[in-house]
C-alpha positions as CSV (number, residue, x, y, z in Angstrom):
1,X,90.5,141.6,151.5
2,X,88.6,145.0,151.4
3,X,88.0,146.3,147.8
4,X,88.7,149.9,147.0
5,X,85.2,151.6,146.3
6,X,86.2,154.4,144.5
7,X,88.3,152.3,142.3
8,X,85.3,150.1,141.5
9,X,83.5,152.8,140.9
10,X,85.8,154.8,138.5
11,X,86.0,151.0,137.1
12,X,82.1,151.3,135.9
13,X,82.8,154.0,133.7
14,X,82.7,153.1,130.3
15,X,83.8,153.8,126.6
16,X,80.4,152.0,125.1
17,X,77.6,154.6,125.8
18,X,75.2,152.2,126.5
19,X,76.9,151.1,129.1
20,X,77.9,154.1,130.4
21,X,74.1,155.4,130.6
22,X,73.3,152.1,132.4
23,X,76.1,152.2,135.0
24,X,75.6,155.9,136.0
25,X,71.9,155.3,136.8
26,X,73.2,151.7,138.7
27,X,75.9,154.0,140.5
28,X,72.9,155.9,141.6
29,X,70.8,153.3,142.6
30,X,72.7,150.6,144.0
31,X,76.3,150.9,144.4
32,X,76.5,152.4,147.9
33,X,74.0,149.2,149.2
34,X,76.1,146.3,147.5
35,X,77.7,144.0,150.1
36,X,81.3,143.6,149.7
37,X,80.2,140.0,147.8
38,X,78.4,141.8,145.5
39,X,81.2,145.0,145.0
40,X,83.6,141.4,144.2
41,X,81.7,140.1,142.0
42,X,81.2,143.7,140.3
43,X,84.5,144.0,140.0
44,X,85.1,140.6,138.5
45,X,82.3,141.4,135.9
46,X,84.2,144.2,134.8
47,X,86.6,142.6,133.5
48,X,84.6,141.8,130.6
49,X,85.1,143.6,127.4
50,X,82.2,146.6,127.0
51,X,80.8,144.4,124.3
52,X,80.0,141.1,126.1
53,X,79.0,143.0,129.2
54,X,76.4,145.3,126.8
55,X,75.5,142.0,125.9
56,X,74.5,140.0,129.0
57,X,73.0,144.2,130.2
58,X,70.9,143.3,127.2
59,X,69.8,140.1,127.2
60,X,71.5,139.5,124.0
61,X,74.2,137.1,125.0
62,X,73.1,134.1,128.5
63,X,75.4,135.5,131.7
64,X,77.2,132.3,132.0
65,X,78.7,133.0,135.5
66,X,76.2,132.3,138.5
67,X,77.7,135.0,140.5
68,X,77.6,137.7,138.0
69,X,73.7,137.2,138.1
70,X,72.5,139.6,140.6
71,X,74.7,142.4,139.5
72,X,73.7,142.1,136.0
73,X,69.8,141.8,137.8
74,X,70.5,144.9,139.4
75,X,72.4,146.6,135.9
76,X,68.7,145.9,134.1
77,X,66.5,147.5,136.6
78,X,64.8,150.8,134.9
């Protein structure tokens, strides 16, 4: 199954501003290099309501799903 880039990427914007601050500059960064792995488990991660995903950005709340790691790696790079 391919996943729809532009549909993961009009996925990463968000209503928390936070968020939204930290995904444009990971859109920039990293989202044409993910490997389709990484774009699923993207994908998967949001799913997640802004809140807990502002959370695990933050370090506030443990990422409890392995796979999520490396995005969420990737979403706390300055």
């Amino acid at each position: 199954m391919t996943l729809n880039r532009g549909r993961v990427r009009w996925q990463c914007r968000r209503a928390l501003l936070e968020l939204d601050l930290v995904f444009t500059r990971f859109l920039e960064r990293h989202f044409d290099r993910l490997t389709d792995d990484q774009l699923a488990d993207l994908e998967d991660l949001l799913r997640c309501d802004d809140y807990d995903l502002w959370a695990m950005v933050n370090g506030s709340k443990a990422c409890e799903t392995e796979r999520w790691k490396q995005v969420i790696d990737l979403l706390r790079e300055r």
